[in-house]
C-alpha positions as CSV (number, residue, x, y, z in Angstrom):
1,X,8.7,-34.2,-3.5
2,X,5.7,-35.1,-0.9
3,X,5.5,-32.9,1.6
4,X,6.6,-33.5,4.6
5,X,4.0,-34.2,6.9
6,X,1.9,-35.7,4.3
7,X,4.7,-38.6,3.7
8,X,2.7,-40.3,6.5
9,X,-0.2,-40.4,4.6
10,X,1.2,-41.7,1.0
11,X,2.0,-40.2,-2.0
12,X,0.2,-36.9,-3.3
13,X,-0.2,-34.8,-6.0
14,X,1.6,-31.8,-6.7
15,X,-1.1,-29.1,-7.9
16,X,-2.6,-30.3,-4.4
17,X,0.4,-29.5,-2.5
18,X,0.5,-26.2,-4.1
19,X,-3.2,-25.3,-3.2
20,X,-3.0,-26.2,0.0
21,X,0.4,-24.6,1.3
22,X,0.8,-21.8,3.0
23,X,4.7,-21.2,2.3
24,X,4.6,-18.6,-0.3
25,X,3.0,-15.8,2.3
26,X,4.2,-17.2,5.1
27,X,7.7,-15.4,4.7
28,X,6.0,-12.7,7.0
29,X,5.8,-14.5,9.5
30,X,9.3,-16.8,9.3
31,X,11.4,-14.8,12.2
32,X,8.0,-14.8,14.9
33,X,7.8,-19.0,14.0
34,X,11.0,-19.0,15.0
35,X,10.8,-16.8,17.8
36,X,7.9,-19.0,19.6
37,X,9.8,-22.0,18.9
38,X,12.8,-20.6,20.4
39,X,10.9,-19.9,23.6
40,X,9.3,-23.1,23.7
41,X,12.6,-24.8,23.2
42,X,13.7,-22.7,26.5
43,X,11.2,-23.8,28.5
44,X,11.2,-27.3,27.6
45,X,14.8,-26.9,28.9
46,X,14.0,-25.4,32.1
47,X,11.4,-28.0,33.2
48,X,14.3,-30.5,31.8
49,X,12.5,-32.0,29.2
50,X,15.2,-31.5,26.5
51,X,18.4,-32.0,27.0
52,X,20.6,-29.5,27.2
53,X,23.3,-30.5,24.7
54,X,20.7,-30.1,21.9
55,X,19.4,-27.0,23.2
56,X,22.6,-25.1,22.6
57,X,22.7,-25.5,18.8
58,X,18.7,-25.5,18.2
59,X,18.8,-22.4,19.8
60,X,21.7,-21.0,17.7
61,X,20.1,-22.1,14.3
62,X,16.7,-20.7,15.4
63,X,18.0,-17.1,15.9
64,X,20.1,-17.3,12.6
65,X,16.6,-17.8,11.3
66,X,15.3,-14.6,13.2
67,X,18.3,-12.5,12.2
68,X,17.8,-13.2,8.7
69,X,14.2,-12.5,8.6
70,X,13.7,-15.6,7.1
71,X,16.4,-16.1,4.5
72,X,18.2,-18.8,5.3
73,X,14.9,-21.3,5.9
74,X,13.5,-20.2,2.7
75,X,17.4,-20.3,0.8
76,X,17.5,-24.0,2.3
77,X,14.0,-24.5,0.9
78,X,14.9,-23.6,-2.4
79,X,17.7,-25.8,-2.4
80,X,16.2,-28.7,-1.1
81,X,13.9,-28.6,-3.7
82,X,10.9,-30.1,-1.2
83,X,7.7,-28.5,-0.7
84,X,6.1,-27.9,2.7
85,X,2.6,-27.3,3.5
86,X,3.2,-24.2,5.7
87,X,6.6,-22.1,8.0
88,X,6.2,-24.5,10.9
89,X,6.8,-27.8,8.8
90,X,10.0,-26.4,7.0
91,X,11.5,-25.0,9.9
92,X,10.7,-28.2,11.5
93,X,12.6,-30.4,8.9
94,X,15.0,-27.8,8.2
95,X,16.1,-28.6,12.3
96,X,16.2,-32.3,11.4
97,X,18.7,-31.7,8.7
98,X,21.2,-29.2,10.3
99,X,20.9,-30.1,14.0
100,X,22.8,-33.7,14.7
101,X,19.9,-34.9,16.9
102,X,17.3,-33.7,19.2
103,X,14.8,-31.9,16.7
104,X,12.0,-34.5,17.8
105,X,12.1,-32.7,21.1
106,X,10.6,-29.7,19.5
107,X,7.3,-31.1,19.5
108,X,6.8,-32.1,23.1
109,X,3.9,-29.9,24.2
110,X,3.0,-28.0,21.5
111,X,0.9,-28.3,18.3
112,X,1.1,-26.0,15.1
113,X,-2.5,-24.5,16.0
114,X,-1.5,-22.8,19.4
115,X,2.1,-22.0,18.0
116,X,-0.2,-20.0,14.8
117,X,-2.0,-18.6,17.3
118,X,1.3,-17.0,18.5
119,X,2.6,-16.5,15.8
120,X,-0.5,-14.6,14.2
121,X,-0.5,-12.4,17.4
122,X,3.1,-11.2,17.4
123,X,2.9,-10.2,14.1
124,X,-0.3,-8.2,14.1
125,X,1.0,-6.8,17.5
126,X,4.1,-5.3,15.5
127,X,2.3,-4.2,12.5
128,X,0.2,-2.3,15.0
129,X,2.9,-0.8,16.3
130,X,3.9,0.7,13.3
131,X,0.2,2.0,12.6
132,X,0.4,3.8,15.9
133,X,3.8,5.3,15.1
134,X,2.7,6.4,12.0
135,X,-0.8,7.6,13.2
136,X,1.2,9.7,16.2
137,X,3.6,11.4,13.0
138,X,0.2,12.2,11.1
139,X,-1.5,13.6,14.2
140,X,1.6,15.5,14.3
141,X,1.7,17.1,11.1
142,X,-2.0,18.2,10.8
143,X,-1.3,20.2,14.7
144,X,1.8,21.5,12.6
145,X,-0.6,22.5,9.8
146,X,-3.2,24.4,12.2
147,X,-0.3,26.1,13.9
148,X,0.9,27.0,10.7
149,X,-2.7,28.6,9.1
150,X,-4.6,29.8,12.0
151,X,-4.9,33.1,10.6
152,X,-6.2,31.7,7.0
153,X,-9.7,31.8,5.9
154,X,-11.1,28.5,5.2
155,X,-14.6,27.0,3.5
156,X,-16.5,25.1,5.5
157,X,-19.5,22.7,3.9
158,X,-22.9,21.8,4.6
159,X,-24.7,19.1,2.2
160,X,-21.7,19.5,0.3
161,X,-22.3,23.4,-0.1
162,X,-20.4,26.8,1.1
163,X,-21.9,26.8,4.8
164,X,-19.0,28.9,6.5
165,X,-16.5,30.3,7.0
166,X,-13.2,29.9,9.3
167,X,-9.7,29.1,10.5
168,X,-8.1,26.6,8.8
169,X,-7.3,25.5,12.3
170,X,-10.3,24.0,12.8
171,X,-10.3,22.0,9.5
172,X,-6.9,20.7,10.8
173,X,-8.0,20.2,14.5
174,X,-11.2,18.5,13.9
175,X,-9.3,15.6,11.4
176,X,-6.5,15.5,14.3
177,X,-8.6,14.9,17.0
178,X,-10.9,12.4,14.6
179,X,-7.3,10.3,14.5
180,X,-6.8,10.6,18.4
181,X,-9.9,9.0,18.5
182,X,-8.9,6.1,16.3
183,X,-5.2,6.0,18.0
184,X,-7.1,5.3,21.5
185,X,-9.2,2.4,19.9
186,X,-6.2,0.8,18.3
187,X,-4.1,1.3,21.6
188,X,-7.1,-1.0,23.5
189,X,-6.0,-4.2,21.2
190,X,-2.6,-4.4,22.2
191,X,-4.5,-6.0,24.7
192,X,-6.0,-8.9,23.4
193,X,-2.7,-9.3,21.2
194,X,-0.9,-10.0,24.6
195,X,-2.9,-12.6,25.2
196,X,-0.8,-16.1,25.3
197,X,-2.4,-18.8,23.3
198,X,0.8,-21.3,23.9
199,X,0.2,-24.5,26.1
200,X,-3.1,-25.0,24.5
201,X,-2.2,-27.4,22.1
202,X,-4.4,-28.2,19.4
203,X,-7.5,-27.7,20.8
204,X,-7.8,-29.0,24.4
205,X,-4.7,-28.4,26.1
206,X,-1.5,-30.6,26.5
207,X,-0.4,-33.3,29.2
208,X,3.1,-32.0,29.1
209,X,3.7,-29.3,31.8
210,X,5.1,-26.5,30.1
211,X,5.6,-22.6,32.3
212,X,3.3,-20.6,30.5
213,X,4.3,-17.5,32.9
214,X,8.0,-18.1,31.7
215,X,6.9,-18.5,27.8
216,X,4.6,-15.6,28.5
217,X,7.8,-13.6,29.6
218,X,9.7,-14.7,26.6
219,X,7.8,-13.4,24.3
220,X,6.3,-9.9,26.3
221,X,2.7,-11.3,26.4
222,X,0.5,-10.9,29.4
223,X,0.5,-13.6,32.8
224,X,-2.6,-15.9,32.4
225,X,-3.9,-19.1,30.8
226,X,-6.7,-19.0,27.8
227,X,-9.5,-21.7,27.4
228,X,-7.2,-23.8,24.3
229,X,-10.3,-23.7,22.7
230,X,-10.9,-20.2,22.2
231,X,-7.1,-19.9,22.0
232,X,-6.7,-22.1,18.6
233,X,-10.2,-21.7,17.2
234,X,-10.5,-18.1,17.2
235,X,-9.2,-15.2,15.3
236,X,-11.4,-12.2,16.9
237,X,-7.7,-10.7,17.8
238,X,-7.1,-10.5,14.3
239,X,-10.7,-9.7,13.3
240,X,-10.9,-6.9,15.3
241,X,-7.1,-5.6,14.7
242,X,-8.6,-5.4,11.2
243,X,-12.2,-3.5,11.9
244,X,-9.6,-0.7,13.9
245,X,-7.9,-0.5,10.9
246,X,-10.4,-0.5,8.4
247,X,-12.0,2.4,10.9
248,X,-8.9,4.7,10.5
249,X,-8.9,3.7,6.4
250,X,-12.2,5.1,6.3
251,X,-11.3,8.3,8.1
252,X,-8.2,8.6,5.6
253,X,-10.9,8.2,2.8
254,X,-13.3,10.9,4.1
255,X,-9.8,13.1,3.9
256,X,-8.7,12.3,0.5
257,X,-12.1,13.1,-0.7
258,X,-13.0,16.0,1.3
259,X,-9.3,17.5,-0.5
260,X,-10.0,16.2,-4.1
261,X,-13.9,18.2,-3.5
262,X,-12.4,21.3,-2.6
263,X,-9.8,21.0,-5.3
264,X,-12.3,21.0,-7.6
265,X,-15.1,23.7,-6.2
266,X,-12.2,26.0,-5.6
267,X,-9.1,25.3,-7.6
268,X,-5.8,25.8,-6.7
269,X,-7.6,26.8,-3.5
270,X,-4.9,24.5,-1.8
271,X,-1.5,24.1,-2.6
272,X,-0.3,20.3,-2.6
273,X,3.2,19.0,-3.1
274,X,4.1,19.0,-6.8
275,X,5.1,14.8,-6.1
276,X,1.4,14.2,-5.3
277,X,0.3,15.7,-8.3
278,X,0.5,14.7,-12.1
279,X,-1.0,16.3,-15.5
280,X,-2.7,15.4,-18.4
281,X,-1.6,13.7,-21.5
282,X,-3.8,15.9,-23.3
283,X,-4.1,18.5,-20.9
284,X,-1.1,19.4,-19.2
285,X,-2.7,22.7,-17.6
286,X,-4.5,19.8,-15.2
287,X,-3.3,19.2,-11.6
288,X,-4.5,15.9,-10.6
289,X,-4.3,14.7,-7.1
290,X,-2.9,11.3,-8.0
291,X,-1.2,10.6,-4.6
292,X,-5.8,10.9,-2.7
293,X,-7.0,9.0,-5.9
294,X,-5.0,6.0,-5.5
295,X,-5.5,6.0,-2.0
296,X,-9.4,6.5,-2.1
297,X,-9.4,3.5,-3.9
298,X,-7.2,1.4,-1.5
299,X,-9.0,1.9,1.3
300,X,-12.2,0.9,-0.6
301,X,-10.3,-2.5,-1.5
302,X,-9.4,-2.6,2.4
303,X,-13.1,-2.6,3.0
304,X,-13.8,-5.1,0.7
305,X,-11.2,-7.7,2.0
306,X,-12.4,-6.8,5.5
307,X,-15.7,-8.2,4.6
308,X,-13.6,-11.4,2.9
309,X,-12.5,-12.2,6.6
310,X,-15.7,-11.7,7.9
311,X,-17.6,-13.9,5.2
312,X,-14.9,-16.5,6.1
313,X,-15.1,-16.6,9.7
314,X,-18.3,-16.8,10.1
315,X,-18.6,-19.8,8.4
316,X,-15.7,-22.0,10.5
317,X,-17.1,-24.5,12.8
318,X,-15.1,-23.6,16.5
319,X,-11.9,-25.4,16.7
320,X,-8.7,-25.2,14.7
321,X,-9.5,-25.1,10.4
322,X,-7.9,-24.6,7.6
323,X,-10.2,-21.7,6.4
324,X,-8.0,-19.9,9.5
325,X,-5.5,-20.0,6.8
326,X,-6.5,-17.9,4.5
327,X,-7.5,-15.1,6.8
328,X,-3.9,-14.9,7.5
329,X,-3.1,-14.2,3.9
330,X,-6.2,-11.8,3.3
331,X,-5.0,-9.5,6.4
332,X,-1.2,-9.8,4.7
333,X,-2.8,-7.7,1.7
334,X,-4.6,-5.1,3.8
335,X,-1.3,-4.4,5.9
336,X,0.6,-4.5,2.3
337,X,-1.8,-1.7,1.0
């Protein structure tokens, strides 16, 4: 079945639909589509520009959507049978279907390039949440670890040699304070990812007067209005959400292979937990640090889908494209490795 917003144009092929939707990732992303909607659907009935008899059950089928994470749109997909080009389009004729009336209100004011824009920045704000938590629990455990081995003799390298000798305190200190580092330049983009694209429409602005401060309140970004150009066209928030990341990656690298070195110039030098570790088929004396191999290579493939983005943006005309698209799946893998 044609997609939806492509009805207007004629019929289409399927394979096309398929390559160009967005559906399949966008799951991610389902609850924060319908949590912008929601607050545009609030404000359009503060300034009285929706009625409120329809707000009542748009609202109610919106949050059903954001307390199932996305379930129910994508259940209702499946059983419609009917493919959509991207989150905003199905939720969009999903409203049609259930709500008796007042759907077409939805769009007053808005356009699916600011409402990404949202979108995008909610999400990223939340998964950098979680990096910070999880940065703070790692900081935590290598203090734990110099606390812990202060009074151990450790190796310390030069050119990859035997330079000194020390505490193991400072081997544990220096990586913890290398991670502060990194947790104070990830804790700078939360503000740009406050930043509230909404109002801007698709590239220029909209003629329908919408509260930003009240959308802005809605969903915790900062007070202000961006240029709608800059607020559609660009993705530097997300860009540079990634270089942070790919920045702490390569800090965990340095670790995992500064461990697997000294594994090997001193063996069983350190003792690492027996669940991070696996033999040989043919050798089962062997201790192989698995756990640091696997993630070496990760964060190598981070780097390399970093530069992905990077080769993609810097192609894309300013303004609203498609290309934006696929940046949004790209930085899906780096947060899923």
């Amino acid at each position: 079945m044609t997609i939806r917003y492509r009805a207007f144009l004629g019929d289409s092929k399927s394979f096309i639909e398929d390559y160009i939707s967005s559906l399949d990732f966008d799951k991610r992303l389902t609850k924060y589509v319908a949590m912008v909607m929601l607050a545009h659907v609030k404000v359009l009935e503060n300034s009285g520009h929706i009625p409120k008899e329809y707000v009542q059950d748009i609202a109610k089928e919106l949050i059903d959507i954001v307390k199932t994470d996305g379930e129910k749109i994508y259940k209702w997909i499946e059983e419609k049978k009917v493919k959509f080009e991207d989150i905003f389009e199905a939720i969009e004729s999903y409203l049609y279907d259930v709500v008796d009336g007042g759907a077409g209100y939805i769009a007053l004011g808005r356009s699916r390039n600011d409402h990404v824009a949202a979108v995008l920045r909610l999400y990223a704000r939340d998964v950098l949440y979680n990096i910070l938590y999880n940065l703070i629990e790692l900081r935590k455990a290598l203090l734990e670890k110099a606390s812990e081995y202060r009074s151990t003799i450790f190796p310390f390298f030069t050119h990859q040699q035997l330079a000194q000798c020390g505490s193991a305190a400072l081997y544990f200190l220096s990586y913890e304070y290398t991670l502060s580092t990194v947790w104070r330049h990830l804790l700078q983009l939360l503000d740009i990812l406050s930043e509230n694209p909404l109002g801007s429409g698709a590239a220029a602005g909209t003629v329908v007067p919408l509260d930003i401060g009240l959308l802005s309140k809605y969903l915790c970004f900062k007070q202000g209005v961006l240029p709608p150009y800059y607020a559609t066209g660009s993705r530097l928030f997300l860009l540079s959400l990634v270089s942070g990341i790919v920045l702490f990656m390569g800090e965990l690298s340095r670790m995992a292979e500064d461990l697997i070195s000294m594994n090997g110039i001193i063996p069983y030098a350190i003792e690492f937990p027996v669940e991070h570790i696996s033999t040989s088929s043919i050798m089962p004396h062997k201790r192989n640090l698995v756990t640091l191999e696997i993630a070496r290579s990760k964060i190598s493939k981070i780097v390399g889908l970093y530069t992905s983005m990077l080769s993609i943006y810097k192609s894309i005309p300013y303004g609203y494209n498609l290309d934006l698209q696929e940046l949004n799946r790209i930085f899906m893998d780096i947060v899923s490795d």
